[in-house]
C-alpha positions as a Markdown table, in Angstrom:
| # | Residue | x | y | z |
|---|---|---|---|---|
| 1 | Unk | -13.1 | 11.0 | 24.8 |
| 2 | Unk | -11.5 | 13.2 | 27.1 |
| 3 | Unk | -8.2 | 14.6 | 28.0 |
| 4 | Unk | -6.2 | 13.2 | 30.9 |
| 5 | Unk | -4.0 | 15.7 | 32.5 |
| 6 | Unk | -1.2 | 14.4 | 34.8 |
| 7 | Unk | 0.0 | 16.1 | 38.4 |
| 8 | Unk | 3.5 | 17.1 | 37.6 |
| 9 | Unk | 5.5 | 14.6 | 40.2 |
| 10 | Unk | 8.4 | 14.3 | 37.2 |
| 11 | Unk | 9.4 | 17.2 | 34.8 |
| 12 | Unk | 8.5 | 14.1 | 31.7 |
| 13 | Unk | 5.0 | 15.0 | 33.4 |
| 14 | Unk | 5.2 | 17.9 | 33.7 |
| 15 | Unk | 3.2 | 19.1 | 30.3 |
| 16 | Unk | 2.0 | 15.5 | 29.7 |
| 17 | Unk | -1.5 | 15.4 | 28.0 |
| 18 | Unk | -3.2 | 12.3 | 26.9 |
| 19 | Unk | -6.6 | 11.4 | 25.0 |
| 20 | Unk | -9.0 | 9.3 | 27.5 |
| 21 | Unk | -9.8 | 6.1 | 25.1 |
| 22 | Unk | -11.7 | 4.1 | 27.6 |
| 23 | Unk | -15.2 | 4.8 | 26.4 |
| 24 | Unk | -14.4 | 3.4 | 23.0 |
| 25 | Unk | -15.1 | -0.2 | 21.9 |
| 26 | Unk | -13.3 | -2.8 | 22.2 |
| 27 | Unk | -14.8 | -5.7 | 20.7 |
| 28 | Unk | -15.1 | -7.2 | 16.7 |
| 29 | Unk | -15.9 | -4.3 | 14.1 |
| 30 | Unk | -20.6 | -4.0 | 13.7 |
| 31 | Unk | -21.4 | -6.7 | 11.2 |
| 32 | Unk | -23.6 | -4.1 | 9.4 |
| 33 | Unk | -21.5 | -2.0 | 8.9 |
| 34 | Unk | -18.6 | -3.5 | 7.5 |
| 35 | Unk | -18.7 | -5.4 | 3.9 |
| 36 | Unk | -16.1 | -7.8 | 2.2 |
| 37 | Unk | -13.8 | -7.8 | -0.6 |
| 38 | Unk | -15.2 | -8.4 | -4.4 |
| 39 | Unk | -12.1 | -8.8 | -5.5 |
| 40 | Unk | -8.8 | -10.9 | -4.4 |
| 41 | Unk | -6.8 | -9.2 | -7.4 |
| 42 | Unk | -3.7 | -11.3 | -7.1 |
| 43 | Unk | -3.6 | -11.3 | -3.1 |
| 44 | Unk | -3.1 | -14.8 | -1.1 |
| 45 | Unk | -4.8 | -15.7 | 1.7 |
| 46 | Unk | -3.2 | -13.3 | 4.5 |
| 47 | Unk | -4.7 | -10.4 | 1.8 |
| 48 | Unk | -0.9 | -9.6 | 0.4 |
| 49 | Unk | 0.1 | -8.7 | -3.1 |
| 50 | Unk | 1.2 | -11.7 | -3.9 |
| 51 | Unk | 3.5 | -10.9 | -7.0 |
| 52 | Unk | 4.7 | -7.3 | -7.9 |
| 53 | Unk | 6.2 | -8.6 | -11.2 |
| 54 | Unk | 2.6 | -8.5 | -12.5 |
| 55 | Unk | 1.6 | -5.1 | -11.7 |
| 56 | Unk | 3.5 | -3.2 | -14.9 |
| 57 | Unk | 1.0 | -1.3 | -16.6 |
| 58 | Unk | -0.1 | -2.0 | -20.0 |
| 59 | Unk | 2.0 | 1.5 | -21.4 |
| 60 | Unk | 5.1 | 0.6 | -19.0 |
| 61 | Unk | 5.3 | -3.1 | -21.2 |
| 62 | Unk | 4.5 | -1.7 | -24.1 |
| 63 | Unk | 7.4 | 1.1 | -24.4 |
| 64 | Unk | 9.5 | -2.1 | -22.7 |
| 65 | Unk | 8.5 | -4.2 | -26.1 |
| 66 | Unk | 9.6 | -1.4 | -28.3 |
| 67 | Unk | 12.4 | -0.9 | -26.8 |
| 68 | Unk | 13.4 | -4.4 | -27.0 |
| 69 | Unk | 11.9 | -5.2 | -30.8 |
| 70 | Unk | 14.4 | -1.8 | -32.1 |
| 71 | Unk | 17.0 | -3.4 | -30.2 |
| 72 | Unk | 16.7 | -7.0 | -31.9 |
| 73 | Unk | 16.5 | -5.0 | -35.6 |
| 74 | Unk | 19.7 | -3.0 | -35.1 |
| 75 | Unk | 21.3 | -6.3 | -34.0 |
| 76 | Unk | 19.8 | -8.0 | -36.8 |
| 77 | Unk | 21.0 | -5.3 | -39.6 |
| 78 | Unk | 17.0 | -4.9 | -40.8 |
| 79 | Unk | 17.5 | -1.2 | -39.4 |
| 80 | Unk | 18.6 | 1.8 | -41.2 |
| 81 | Unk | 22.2 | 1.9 | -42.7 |
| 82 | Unk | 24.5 | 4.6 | -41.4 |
């Protein structure tokens, strides 16, 4: 990979440096040295997340319960008197 330097004919040329990329392959990723999922984990079959509703963690829905089971006992009158 080298650098390509261009003649400056325009002043967008003028400093214009790219990276040569024609000695790199082209073709389908080395068999060997790729490896596949183990996993889907909830993804469909173009390898998207298919639902983010599911991905709460277990402390995130636990504080979420709490909050909703004090909510349902002041409503209710079981909580403490004022």
């Amino acid at each position: 990979m080298a650098l390509k330097q261009f003649r400056p004919v325009t002043p967008g040329t003028r400093l214009l440096v790219l990276i040569d990329r024609s000695g790199l392959w082209k073709g389908r990723p080395e068999k060997s040295l790729t490896r596949g999922k183990v996993d889907p984990a909830g993804r469909n079959s173009s390898g998207n997340s298919a639902s983010s509703a599911t991905s709460i963690s277990a402390a995130a829905s636990s504080a979420l319960s709490e909050r909703w089971s004090g909510s349902s006992m002041i409503r209710t009158g079981q909580g403490s008197s004022p």
